[in-house]
N, C-alpha and C positions, 0 to 999 in steps of 0.2 A: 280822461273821461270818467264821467259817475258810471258804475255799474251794480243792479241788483242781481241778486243770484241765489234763487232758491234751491234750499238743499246743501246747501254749503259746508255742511259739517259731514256732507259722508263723499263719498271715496272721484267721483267726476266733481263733485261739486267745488271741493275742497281742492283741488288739483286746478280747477278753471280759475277760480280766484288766485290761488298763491299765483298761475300764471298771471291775470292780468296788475297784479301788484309789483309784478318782477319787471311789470314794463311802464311801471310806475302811476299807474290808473288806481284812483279810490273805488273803494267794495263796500255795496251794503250786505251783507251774505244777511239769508231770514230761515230760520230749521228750528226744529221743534225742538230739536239736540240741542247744548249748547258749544260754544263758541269752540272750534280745535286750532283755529289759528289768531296768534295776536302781530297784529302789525300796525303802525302810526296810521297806516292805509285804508284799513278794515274797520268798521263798525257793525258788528252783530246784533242781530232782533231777536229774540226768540218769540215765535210767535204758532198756532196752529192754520194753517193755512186753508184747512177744511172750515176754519172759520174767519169770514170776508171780514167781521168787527176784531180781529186779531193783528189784521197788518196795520206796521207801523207807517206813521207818515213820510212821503218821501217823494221831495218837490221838485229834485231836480237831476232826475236820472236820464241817461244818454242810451243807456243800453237797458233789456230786461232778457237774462236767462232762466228762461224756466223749467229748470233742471228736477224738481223734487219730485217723488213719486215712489210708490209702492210695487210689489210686483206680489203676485198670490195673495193676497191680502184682502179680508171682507172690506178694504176701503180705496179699493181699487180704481172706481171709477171719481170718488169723495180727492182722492188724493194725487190722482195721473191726472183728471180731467178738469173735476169741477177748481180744483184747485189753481191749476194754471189763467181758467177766466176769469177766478178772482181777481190775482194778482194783474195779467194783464189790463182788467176793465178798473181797477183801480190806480194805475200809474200811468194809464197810455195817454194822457192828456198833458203830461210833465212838457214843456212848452219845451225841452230843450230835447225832447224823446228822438234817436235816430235811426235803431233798430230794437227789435224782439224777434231771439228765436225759441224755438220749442224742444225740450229734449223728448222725442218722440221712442221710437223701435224699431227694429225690422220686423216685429211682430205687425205692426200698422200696417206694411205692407204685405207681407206671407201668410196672415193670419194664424201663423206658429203660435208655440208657444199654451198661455194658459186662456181660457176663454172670456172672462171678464178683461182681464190685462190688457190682452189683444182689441176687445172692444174702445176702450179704455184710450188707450194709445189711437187708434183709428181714428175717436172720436175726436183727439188733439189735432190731427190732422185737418180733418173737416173745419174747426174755429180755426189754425192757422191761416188756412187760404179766405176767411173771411174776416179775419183781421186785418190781413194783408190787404182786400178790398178796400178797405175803410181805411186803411193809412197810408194808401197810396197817395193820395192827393197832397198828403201832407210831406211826403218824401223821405218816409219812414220805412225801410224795410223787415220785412216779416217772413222767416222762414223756419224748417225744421232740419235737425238731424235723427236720421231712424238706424240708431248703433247694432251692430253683433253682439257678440262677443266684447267685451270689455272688463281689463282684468281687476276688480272689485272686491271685496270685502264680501257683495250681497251674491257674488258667484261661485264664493268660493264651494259651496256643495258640489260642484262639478270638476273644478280647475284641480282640489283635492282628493280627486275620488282619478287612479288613474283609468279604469274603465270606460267611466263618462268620457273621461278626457280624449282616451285613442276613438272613441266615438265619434267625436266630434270634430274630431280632427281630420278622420276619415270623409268628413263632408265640407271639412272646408277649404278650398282650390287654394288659397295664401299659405295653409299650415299654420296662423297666427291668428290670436287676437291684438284687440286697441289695447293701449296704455291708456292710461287717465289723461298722462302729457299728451297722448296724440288726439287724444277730443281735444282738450285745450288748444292746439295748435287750430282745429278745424273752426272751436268757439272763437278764437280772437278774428280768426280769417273772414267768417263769414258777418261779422257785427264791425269791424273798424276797418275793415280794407274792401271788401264787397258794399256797392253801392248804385248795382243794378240787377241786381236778382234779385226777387221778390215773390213772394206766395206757391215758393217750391220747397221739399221733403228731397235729402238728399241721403241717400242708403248708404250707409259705410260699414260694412261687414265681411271684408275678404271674400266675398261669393260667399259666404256661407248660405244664405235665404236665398237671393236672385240664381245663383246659378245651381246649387241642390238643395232645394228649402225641404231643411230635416231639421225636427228640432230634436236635440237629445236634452236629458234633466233626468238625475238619479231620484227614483221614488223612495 
């Protein structure tokens, strides 16, 4: 299968791609970064995705993860939001199009967290389930995942800090975050083997939000 996947040079992004390469699937990865992985497989864009005349042409995708996005950042809603209906409203016509999920938060649903983000992420949620309308007929499915904890590069202020940490851990029922591999696992599940679920936000965070939604973050 063709897959795009935005955000691909940072720490989920880059992890969902090498998986679906591992399973022998071409990647168009598109980040503003450049390129961290080379393989026969992959073709990187760099592109800014806050701007719609930036993305590269691209005819015949199967799959669209829309993975990129910011967190505390003046371009928060520029970069979590508007960015993902870019890219969706410019590829989702690919005649061979089968799924698009969204990489959403548990902030979307706890409204933890920071207050732009949180809107931000919300806001993805609202265009997924009306994406999902619109591509139903076509036999297209459209969903989100709303992650925890996931152990990241853009986490490490907390994961490092061991205060934050016994903090956090204190609220979360699993004692654990995600791996990068275990989104990956959830990414390939929900876009090549799911093929009736459609216009649903699936929370994966140990309990941390659903069952004691506390958010900790070192100031």
């Amino acid at each position: 299968m063709r897959v795009i996947i935005t955000g691909s040079s940072g720490g989920i992004g880059s992890a969902v791609a090498q998986r679906f390469i591992s399973l022998g699937h071409t990647v168009y990865g598109i980040d503003l970064k450049p390129a961290v992985i080379s393989d026969p497989l992959y073709t990187h864009y760099t592109a800014d995705l806050r701007d719609p005349g930036s993305l590269p042409k691209i005819e015949d995708a199967e799959i669209i993860f829309n993975n990129a996005g910011a967190q505390n950042s003046e371009d928060d809603i520029d970069s979590n939001l508007k960015s993902a209906i870019y890219v969706t409203e410019k590829y989702m016509n690919c005649p061979s199009l089968k799924s698009v999920l969204f990489n959403a938060s548990a902030s979307a649903v706890s409204g933890q967290e920071f207050p732009v983000y949180a809107a931000s992420k919300a806001g993805l949620l609202g265009y997924m389930k009306n994406t999902a309308i619109r591509l139903a007929p076509k036999g297209i499915t459209v969903n989100a995942v709303s992650l925890g904890g996931v152990y990241t590069p853009l986490n490490d202020p907390v994961v490092n800090d061991p205060e934050s940490w016994d903090a956090i851990m204190a609220v979360t029922p699993l004692k654990k975050w995600m791996t990068a591999g275990e989104v990956a696992d959830w990414v390939v599940f929900l876009t090549t083997v799911n093929r009736s679920m459609s216009g649903q936000n699936l929370l994966i965070d140990n309990g941390e939000y659903d069952l004691t939604p506390t958010f900790v973050w070192k100031e």
